[in-house]
N, C-alpha and C positions, 0 to 999 in steps of 0.2 A: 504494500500500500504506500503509495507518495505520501511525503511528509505532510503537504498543503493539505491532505484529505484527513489527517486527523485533527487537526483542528480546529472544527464544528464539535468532534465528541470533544473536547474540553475545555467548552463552552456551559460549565455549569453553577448552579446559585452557590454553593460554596466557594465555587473558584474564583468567579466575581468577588463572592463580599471576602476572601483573601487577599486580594491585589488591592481593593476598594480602604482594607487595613492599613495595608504596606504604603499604600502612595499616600495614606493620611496621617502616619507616620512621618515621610518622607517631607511632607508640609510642613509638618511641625517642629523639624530639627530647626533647632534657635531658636524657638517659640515662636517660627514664624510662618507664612505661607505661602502657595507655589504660585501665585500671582503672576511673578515677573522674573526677571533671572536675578534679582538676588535674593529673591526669597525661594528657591531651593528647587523654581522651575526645569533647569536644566536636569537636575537629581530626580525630577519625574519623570521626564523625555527617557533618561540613559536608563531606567528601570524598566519603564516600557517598552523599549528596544530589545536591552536582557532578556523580556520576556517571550518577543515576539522571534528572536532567533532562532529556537529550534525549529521552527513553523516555516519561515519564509527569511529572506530575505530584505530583512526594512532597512531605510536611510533616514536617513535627519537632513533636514534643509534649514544653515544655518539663515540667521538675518540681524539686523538689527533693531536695536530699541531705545526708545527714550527713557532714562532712567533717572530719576530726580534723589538726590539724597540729600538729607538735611544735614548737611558736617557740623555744625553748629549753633546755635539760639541766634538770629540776626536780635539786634537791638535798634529801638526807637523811640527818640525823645522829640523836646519841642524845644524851639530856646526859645521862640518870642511869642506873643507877647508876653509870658510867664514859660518859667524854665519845668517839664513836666517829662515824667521819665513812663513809660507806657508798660504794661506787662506783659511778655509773652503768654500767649494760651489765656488770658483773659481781654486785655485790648485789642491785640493781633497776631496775624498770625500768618507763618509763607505759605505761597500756595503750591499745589505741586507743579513740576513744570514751568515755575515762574522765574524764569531765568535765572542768575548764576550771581551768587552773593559777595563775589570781590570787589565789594565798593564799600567804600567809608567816603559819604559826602554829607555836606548840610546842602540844602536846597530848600527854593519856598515853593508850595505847593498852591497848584490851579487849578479848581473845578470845569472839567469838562462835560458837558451836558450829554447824554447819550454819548457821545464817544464812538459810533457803528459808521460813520462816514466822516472822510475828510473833511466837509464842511465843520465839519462840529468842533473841529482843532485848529481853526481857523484862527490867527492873534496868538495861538499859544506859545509861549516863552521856551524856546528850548533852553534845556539844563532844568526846568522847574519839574515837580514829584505830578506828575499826571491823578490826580483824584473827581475816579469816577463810579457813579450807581449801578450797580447793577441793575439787569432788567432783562425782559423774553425777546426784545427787539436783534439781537444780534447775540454771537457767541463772545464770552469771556475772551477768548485767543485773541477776535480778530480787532477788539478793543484794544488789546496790547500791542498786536501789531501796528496798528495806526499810531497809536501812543509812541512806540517807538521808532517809527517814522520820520515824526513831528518833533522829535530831539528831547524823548522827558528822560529824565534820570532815572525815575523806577517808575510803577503801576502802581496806584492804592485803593483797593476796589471798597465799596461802605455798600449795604444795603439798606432799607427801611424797618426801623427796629423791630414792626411788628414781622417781617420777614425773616424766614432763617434760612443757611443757604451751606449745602454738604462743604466745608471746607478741605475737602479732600479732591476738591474737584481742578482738572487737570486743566493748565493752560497750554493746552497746544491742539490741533488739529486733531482731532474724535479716533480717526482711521490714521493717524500719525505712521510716512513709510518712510527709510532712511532715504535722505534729499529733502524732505518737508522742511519747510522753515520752524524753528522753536527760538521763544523769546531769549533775549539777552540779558535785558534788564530786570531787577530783581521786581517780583510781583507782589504786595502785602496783603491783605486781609485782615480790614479795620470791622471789629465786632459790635461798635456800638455806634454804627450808623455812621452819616457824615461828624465829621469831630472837628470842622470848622479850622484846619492846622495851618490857614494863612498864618 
């Protein structure tokens, strides 16, 4: 009997919820999960493969991916008109995706109304911290991309208090393929609404 032909017979509810074990395992080395490659994605792929070798033949197609890691606590204060030092995880907070945190500047910040078309960044000061609303009119990303267009030093996204809004949520193109553009500039996430930081 060809190897390919036994393969259906072991195809059974134990065998499932054994692999269904092992790859839930596999997630949870570092207490963490097989979401992305660094949470232990690859370590599911090369088990699966392991498992599928006696059977056939399988390949892997590598690719790339956008990977956000938080190296540090970014920090944010206010100097004027009073000197006010903000908290991570209760004032703000980065977003994923939101560009890349080697900057240490002061800069004054400029509400930008909707933000989803050039017109809207019309006057705006480059070098100043882009602070804009969110809203269903346009995607987060493509706010940032215009923003950084238009010469602002970072993103500061605020929603309307009675609003809440996943902060896990990703600043870059949905279907994101290597070549996609991803933000440069660092993105923030202010939790209690506009906070007025002229």
């Amino acid at each position: 009997m060809a190897a390919s032909q036994t393969l259906p017979g072991a195809v059974e509810v134990d065998n499932i919820v054994s692999h269904l074990k092992q790859l839930d395992t596999i997630a949870r080395i570092n207490g963490l999960n097989s979401r992305s490659v660094l949470k232990n994605y690859n370590a599911s792929a090369e088990y699966v493969v392991s498992q599928l070798r006696p059977y056939c033949d399988p390949w892997t197609q590598h690719f790339a991916v956008a990977v956000h890691q938080e190296l540090a606590r970014p920090q944010l204060s206010l100097v004027s008109p009073a000197q006010t030092m903000f908290q991570y995880g209760v004032d703000f907070q980065g977003m994923r995706n939101g560009g890349n945190g080697f900057h240490n500047f002061t800069s004054r910040v400029t509400e930008v109304i909707r933000g989803c078309s050039a017109s809207d960044f019309a006057g705006f000061p480059p070098g100043h911290i882009a602070l804009i609303q969110e809203g269903s009119e346009c995607e987060l990303y493509q706010r940032a991309f215009l923003a950084e267009d238009f010469g602002a030093s970072a993103i500061f996204f605020y929603n309307q208090q009675s609003r809440t809004t996943y902060l896990g949520t990703r600043i870059r193109i949905t279907a994101w393929k290597e070549g996609d553009r991803l933000v440069q500039k660092p993105v923030i996430w202010l939790r209690s609404g506009n906070p007025s930081l002229n």
